[in-house]
Residue, then its C-alpha position, 0 to 999 in steps of 0.5 A: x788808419x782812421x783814428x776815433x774821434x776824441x771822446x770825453x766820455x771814455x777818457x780815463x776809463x777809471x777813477x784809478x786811472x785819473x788817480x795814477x796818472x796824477x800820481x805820475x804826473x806829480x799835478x792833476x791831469x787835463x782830460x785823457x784816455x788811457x793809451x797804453x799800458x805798462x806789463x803791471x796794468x797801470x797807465x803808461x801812455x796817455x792820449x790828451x784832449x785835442x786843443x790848440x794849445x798843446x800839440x802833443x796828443x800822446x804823453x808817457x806817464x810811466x816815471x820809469x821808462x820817461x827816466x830810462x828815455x830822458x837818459x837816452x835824450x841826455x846822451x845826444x839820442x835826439x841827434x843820434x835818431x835823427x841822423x839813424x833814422x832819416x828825415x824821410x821816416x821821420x817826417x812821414x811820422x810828422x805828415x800822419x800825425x799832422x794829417x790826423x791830429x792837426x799839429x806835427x809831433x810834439x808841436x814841431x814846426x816845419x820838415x827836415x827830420x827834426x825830433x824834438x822828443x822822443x818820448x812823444x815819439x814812443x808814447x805814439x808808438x805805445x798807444x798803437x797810433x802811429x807805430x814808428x821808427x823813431x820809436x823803435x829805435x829809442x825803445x831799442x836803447x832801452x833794457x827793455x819796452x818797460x823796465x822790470x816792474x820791481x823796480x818801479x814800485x810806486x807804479x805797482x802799489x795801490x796809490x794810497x801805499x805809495x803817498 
């Protein structure tokens, strides 16, 4: 897979893109593009600018699904994928994401399976960058890839209404 190189210019493709993601972000956002987007149309993964300092290349800024994946974590899901999905698929996530943005996902150091988050995990699997397992295994704990667009109101409302 041959990733386009980062591009500044096409970073968020809108001012109302750049005005959700602070919205969801609750703080204004370092440049970005939008990576996926959520059954409403809003901005649900971002892809950050390359630097040294964060190694996580792709975040969620859907409020509701980082909910619904923080309730998974909180119940021991970290463990549990690692040990459901295997070191194997886990780390050749790793090796394709080391290989085509210079760090391990969400900055991890060093093989053996280890999952440090599996937002960024899902946010990579979203943005259609690297599909992976261990993204497929989190969004099947969930109720759905997005939860129901009413019940994420602030996501669905123009900014203005939701302030």
């Amino acid at each position: 897979m041959v990733v386009p190189p980062f591009d500044k210019e096409s970073m968020a493709d809108s001012y109302k893109d750049h005005e959700a993601v602070a919205l969801q972000l609750g703080r204004e956002p370092s440049p970005f593009r939008v990576a996926a987007r959520c059954p409403a149309g809003r901005p649900a993964a971002i892809e950050n600018e390359r630097r040294r300092e964060m190694p996580t290349t792709f975040w969620l800024t859907c409020p509701t699904l980082q909910a619904e994946i923080s309730r998974v974590e909180a119940g021991g899901g970290v463990r549990q994928a690692q040990q459901e999905v295997g070191a194997g698929a886990i780390d050749e996530t790793h090796d394709e994401h080391l290989r085509l943005y210079g760090a391990r996902v969400a900055g991890v150091g060093s093989h053996g399976g280890r999952i440090k988050c599996l937002h960024a995990f899902t946010a990579l699997h979203l943005s259609g960058a690297i599909p992976n397992r261990v993204a497929q295994w989190t969004l099947a704990r969930l109720e759905g890839p997005y939860p129901d667009p009413a019940r994420c109101p602030e996501c669905i409302a123009p900014p203005e209404q939701t302030r």
